[in-house]
C-alpha positions in Angstrom: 0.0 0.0 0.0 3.0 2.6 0.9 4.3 1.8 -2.5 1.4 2.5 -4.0 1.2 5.9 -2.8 4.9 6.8 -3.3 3.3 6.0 -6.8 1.2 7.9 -7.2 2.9 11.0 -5.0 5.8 10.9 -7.9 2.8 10.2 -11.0 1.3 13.7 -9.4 4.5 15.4 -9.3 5.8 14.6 -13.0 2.5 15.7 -14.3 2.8 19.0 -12.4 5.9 19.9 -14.3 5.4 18.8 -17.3 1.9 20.3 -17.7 2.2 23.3 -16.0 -0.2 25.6 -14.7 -4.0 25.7 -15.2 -3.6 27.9 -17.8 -1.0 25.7 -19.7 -3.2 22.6 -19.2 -6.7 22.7 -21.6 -7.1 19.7 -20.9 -3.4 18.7 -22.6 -3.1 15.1 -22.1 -6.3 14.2 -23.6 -6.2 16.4 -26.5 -2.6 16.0 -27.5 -2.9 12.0 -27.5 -5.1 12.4 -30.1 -3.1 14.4 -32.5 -0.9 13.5 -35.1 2.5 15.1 -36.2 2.2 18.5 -36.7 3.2 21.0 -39.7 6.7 22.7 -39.2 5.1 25.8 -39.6 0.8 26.1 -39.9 1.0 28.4 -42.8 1.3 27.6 -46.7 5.2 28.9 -46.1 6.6 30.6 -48.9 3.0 30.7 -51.2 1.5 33.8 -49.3 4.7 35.7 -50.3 4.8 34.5 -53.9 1.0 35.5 -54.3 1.8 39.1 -53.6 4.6 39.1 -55.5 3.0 38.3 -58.8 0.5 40.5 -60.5 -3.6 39.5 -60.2 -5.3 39.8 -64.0 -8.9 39.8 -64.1 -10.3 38.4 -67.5 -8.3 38.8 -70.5 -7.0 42.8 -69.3 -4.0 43.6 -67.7 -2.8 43.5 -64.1 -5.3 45.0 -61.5 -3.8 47.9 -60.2 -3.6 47.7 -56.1 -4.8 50.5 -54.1 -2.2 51.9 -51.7 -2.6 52.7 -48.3 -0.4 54.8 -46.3 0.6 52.7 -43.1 0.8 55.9 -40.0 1.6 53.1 -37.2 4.6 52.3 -35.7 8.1 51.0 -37.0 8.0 48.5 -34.7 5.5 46.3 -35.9 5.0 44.1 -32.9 2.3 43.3 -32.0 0.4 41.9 -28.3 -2.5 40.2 -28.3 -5.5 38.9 -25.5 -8.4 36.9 -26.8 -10.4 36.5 -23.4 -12.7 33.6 -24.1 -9.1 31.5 -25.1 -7.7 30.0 -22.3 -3.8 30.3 -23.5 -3.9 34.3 -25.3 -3.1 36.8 -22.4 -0.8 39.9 -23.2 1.0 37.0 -25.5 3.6 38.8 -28.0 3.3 38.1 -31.6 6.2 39.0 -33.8 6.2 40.4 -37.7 7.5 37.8 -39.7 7.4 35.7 -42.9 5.4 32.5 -42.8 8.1 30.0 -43.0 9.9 31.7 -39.6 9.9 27.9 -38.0 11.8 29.6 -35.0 9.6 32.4 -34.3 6.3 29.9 -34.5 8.4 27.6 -32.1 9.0 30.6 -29.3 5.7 32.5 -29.8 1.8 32.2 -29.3 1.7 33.0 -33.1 3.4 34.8 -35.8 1.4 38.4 -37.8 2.5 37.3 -41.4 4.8 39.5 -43.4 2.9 41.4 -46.1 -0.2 41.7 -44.0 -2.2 44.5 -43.2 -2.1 46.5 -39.1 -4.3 47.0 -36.8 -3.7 51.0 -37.6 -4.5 50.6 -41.4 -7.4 52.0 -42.8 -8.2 48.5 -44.7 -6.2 45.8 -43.8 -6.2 41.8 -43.1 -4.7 41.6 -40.0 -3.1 37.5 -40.7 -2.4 35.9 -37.5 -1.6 32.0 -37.8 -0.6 29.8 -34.5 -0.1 26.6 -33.9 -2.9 24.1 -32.4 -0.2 21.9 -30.4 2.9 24.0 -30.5 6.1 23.1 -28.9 5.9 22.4 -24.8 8.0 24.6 -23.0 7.3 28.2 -25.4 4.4 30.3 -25.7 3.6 27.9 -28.5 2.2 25.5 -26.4 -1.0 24.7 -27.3 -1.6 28.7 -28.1 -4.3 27.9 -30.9 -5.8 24.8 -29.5 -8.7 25.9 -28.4 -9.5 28.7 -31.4 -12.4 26.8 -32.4 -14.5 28.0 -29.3 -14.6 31.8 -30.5 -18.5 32.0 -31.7 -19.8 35.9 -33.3 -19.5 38.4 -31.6 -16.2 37.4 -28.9 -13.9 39.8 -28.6 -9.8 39.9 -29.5 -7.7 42.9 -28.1 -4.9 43.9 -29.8 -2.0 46.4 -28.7 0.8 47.4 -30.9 3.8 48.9 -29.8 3.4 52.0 -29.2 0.9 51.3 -26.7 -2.7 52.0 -28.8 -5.4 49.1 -27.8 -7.9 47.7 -30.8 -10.9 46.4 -30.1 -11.8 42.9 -32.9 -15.3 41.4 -32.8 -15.8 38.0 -34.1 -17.6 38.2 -37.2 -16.4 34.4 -39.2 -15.8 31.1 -38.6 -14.7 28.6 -41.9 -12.3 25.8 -42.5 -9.9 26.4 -45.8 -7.3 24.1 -47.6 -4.0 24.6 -46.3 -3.0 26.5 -50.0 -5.8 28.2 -49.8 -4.1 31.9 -49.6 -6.7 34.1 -50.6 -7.7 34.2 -46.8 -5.3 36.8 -46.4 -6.5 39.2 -48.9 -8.2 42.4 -47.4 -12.1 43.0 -47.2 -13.0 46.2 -49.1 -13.0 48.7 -46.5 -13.1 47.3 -43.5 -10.4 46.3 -41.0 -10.1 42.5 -40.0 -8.0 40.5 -38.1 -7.8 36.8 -39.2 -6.9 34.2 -36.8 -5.7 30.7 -38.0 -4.3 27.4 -36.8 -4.7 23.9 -38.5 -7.4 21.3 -38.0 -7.5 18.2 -36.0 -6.8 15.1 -36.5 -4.3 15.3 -39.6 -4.1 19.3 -39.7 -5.2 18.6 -43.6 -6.9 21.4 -43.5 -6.9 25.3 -41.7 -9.5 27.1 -39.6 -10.1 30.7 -39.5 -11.6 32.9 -37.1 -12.1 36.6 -38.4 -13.1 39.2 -36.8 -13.6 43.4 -37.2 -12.0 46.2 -35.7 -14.9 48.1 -33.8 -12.9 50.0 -31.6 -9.5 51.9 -31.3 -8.2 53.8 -27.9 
């Protein structure tokens, strides 16, 4: 009987640090056993870069021309982020970068894709992609697992680095293939951020959450 407690005594102890705290946990164990492998990085790497780089033609014309908008935010592009209703996404940093930065999607909550719009734009997509398992031990950690609870109408905060605090509601919910990169385009208009992480059990395919700024401060 003593050796069954010592048992359990060291069972309990390993599992408090290697799971963490509350806020690490989301139920890990179950959820992560029934994963497979995941992507290197949960982004089409290299394709959302390439799509921007080439001219869009429309029928049998020319290249559309692009509007241009002047970006009047910081140099720093930076960005924190807080989705309440999430149980990993408090004050979590979230670096500019190109989608196939496998470092910065190993140490971070999630990566704002290079050649994306800002919060501060007038019209912008705001692409935000994070991993659904992540790397245990980073702020990667199961950071997107639980995306697929934000319903219409949750909210996601967003400060940059200068210290200005934007104000997302959840307008979309919708599952994409993975090459899929027209999900980062911008909505005439309107300001949205878009939130994506890969679908369980395979990560075949990705999910995104979008959502509009209705408030700047």
């Amino acid at each position: 009987m003593s050796l069954l407690v010592v048992g359990v005594g060291i069972v309990v102890t390993v599992s408090f640090f290697f799971v963490g705290s509350p806020r690490q946990d989301v139920a890990a164990a179950e959820k992560v056993s029934t994963a497979t492998e995941q992507q290197r990085v949960p982004v089409a790497a290299g394709k959302i870069e390439k799509q921007r780089e080439e001219p869009q033609k429309k029928g049998s014309g020319g290249p559309v021309v692009r509007k241009k908008f002047v970006s009047r935010g910081p140099d720093n592009k930076m960005l924190r982020m807080t989705i309440p209703k999430m149980a990993q996404i408090r004050n979590d940093k979230v670096p500019y970068s190109v989608s196939d930065d496998d470092k910065a999607f190993r140490k971070h909550a999630a990566v704002h894709l290079r050649g994306t719009g800002n919060p501060w734009d007038r019209q912008a997509n705001v692409y935000i992609a994070g991993h659904r398992l992540g790397f245990p031990g980073t702020d990667s950690w199961l950071s997107f697992w639980d995306l697929k609870v934000l319903d219409k109408g949750d909210r996601v905060f967003i400060i940059d680095s200068a210290g200005k605090r934007y104000v997302y509601r959840v307008f979309k919910t919708f599952i994409v293939d993975p090459d899929e990169v027209s999900v980062t385009r911008p909505l005439e208009g309107r300001n949205i951020v878009s939130l994506q992480t890969c679908t369980l059990p395979d990560y075949s395919k990705r999910l995104i959450v979008q959502a509009e700024k209705v408030a700047k401060r």
